[in-house]
N, C-alpha and C positions, 0 to 999 in steps of 0.2 A: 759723604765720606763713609767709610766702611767702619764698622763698630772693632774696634780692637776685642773687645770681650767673645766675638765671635768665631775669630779665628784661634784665639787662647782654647777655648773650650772643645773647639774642634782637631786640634792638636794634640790636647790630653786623651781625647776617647780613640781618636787613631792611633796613640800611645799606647794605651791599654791595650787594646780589643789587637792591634797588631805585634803587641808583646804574649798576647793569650794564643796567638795564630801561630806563632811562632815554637811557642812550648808545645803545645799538642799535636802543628802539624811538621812536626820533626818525623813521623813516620811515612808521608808523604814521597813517594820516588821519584816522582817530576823537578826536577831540577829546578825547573823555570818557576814552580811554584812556591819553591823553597827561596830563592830569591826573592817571590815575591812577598812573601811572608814575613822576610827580612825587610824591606823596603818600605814597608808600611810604618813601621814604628820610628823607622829614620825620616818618614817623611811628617811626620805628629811630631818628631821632638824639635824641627825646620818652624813648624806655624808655632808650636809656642818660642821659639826665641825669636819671631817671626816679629811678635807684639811687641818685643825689646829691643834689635836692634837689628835692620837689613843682611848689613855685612855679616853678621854673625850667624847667621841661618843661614844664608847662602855658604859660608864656609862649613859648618857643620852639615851639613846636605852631601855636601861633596865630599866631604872626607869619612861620612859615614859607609856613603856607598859604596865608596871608592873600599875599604874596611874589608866591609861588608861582601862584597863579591869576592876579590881576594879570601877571604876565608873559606866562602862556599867553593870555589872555584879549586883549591888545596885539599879541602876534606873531601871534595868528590873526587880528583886526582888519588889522593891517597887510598880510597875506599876503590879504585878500579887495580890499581897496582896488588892491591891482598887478596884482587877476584872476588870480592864481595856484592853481587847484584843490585843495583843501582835501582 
């Protein structure tokens, strides 16, 4: 069977390191990259609740991304509407 201790620990550093990616590459223009930037920390905070309980990472998985793009998806809308170069 699979070590819970391994996916816990690997959900925090994808936590971090995709919370780090996130802050600094906010100057990044690629759209797709900025998503994916976001994506990463939502997918660490999925394996640590991962180790607690099924249902509940699969629902926070979903509803982060689901969030998540929604807002990206808005601020680059709004950011093309003021003519501001993407």
């Amino acid at each position: 069977m699979f070590e819970l201790n391994i996916w816990f620990y690997t959900g925090c550093i994808l936590t971090i390191i995709g919370s780090l990616a996130t802050v600094w590459g906010s100057g990044v223009k690629d759209p797709i990259v900025r998503t994916l930037n976001t994506e990463i920390p939502s997918v660490g905070v999925s394996l640590i609740l991962l180790t607690y309980n099924h249902t509940l990472a699969l629902l926070t998985f979903v509803a982060t991304s689901v969030v998540i793009s929604l807002i990206l998806l808005r601020a680059i809308t709004r950011l093309e509407e003021i003519g501001t170069e993407i």
